[in-house]
Structures are given as C-alpha cells and as structure tokens.
C-alpha positions in Angstrom: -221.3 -18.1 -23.3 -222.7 -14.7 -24.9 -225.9 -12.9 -24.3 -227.5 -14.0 -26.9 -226.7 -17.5 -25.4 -228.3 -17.0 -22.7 -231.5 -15.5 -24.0 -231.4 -18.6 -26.3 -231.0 -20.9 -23.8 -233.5 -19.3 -21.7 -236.3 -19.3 -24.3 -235.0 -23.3 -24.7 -235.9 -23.9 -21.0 -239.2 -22.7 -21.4 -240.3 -24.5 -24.8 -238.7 -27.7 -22.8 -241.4 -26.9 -20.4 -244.6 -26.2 -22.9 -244.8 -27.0 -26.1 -245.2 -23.2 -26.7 -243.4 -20.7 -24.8 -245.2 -17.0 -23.8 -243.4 -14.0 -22.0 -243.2 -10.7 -22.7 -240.4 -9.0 -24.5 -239.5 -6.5 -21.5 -240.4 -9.1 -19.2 -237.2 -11.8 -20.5 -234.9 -8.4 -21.6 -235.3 -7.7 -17.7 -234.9 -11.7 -16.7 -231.3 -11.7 -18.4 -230.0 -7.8 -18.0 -230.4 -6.6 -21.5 -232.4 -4.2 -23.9 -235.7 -5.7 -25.6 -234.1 -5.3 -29.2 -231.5 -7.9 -28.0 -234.5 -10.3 -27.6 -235.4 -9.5 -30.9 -232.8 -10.2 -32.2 -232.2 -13.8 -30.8 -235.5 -14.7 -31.9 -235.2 -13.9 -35.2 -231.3 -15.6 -35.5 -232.7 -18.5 -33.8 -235.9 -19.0 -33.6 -237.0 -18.7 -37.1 -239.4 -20.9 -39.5 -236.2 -22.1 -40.8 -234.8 -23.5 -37.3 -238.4 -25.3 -37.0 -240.0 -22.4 -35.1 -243.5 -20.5 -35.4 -243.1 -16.6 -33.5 -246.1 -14.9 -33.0 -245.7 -10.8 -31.9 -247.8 -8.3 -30.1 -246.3 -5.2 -29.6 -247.4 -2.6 -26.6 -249.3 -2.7 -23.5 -249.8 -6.1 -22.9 -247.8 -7.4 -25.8 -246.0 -11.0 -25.8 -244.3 -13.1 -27.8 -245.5 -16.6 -28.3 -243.2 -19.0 -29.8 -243.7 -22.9 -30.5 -241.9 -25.6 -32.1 -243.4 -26.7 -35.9 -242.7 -30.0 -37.5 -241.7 -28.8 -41.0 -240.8 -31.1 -43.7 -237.8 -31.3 -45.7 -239.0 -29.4 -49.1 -241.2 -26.6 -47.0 -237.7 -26.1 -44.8 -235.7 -25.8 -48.3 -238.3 -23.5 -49.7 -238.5 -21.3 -46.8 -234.2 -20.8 -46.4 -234.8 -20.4 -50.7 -237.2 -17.3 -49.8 -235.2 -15.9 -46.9 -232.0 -15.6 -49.2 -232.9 -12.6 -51.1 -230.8 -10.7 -53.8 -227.7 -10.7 -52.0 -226.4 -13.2 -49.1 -223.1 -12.7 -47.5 -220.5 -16.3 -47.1 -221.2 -16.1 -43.2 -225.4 -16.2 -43.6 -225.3 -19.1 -45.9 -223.5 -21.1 -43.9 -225.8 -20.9 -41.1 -228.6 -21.2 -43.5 -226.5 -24.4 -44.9 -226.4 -25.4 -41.4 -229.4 -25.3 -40.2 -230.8 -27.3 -43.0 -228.3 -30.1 -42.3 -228.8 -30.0 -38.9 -232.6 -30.5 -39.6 -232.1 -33.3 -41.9 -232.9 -31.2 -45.1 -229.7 -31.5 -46.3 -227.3 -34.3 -46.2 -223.7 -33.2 -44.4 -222.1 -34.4 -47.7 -224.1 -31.7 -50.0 -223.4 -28.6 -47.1 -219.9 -29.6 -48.0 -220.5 -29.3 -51.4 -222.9 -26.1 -51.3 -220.4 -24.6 -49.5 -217.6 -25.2 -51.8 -219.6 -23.6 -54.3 -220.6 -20.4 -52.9 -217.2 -19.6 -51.3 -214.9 -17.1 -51.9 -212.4 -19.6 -53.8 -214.9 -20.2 -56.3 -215.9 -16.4 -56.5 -212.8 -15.1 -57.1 -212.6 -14.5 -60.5 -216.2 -12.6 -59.4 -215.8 -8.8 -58.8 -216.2 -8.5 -54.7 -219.2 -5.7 -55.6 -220.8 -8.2 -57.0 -220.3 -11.7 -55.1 -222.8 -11.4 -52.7 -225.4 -11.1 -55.4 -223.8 -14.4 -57.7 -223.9 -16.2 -54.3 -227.4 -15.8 -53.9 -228.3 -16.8 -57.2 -226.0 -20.2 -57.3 -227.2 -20.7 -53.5 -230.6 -20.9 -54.3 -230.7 -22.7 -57.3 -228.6 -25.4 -55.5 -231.2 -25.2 -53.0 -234.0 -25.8 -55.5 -232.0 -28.4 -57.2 -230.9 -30.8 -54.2 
C-alpha cells in the first residue's frame, strides 16, 4: 500500500468514527511521515464532491480541514463529474471519473463499459493525439448528460 493509501485510509478511520472528520493538515502530514501538499492531494483525488464528500479548508494558524460524507443523488453526482471535466480530460482521469460514478450507483457497470469504449484511444485514432484529449472531453460529457 502507497502513501496516499495510507493518508486515505487514515482519513477513512476517522469519518468511520464521526460523521465528519477534523484535523489539521500539518497535524495528519506529521501522523503518516509526509509533506502537507501530499494531504492535499489525497483529498482532492479522493475525497471530492464526486466520491460523495464535502471538504471545507482553513489555511494558517489554526487552520483545519473538515471533511464529511454527503448523500448526493444520482443526476447532482453526473452533473458535478460533467463540470469537473473541463476542455481537455486525459483516458486515465475519465476512467476514474467513470468509476466513481459506477461505483456510486450513477452509472450502470454496463454503460462505464460502454463510455469507456467510446472515449478510448481505439476509437480516437483516426483523431490527431494534439487533439484527443480535447474530442474526449466533449464526447465524455455529452455521454454524461445523455445517460
């Protein structure tokens, strides 16, 4: 298991605990042997509106990070991973996204298949590389809006 593992799993413990979790951001980086950016970066991989999560941030003296658990249904979850996306969206990132909305019940496992399928590099080849990121994007989010 990796570092960010770890932090994950750690923040996991403590929202198994509370229903909202509270710690500082030195305070954990400290806890698991690592810089603050790491914990950063964790929490916004994994612990984002898109996984089901709400993160509030204070930075400086007496800062925190607050984190809880949201029950978000099925078209808000769809419509957030839509607004995440962007102009461009590497293979890699929408298959997490994919992911996470199938393993949250957005999605059927049947249309990440499909999704998939669509935005891969098979189907982009005739695309010019330069550009495939930015056709993904565009056919991932209107699948999105569409399913």
């Amino acid at each position: 298991m990796g570092l960010c593992d770890d932090i994950a799993c750690l923040i996991d413990e403590l929202l198994r605990s509370e229903d909202v979790a509270e710690f500082g951001r030195a305070e954990l980086a400290g806890r698991v042997g690592c810089v603050p950016s790491q914990i950063n970066y964790v929490i916004a991989t994994r612990f984002s509106p898109e996984r089901g999560f709400a993160v509030e941030s204070r930075r400086g003296g007496g800062g925190y990070i607050r984190i809880r658990r949201v029950a978000v249904d099925a078209g808000t979850l769809v419509m957030h991973t839509v607004n995440a996306v962007g102009d461009e969206i590497d293979l890699r990132s929408c298959a997490a996204l994919t992911a996470n909305l199938r393993q949250s019940g957005a999605i059927p496992e049947g249309a990440e298949r499909l999704i998939l399928a669509a935005i891969g590099n098979n189907a982009l080849r005739e695309v010019p590389p330069e550009t495939r990121d930015t056709v993904r994007a565009a056919i991932f989010k209107q699948i999105l809006i569409n399913v």
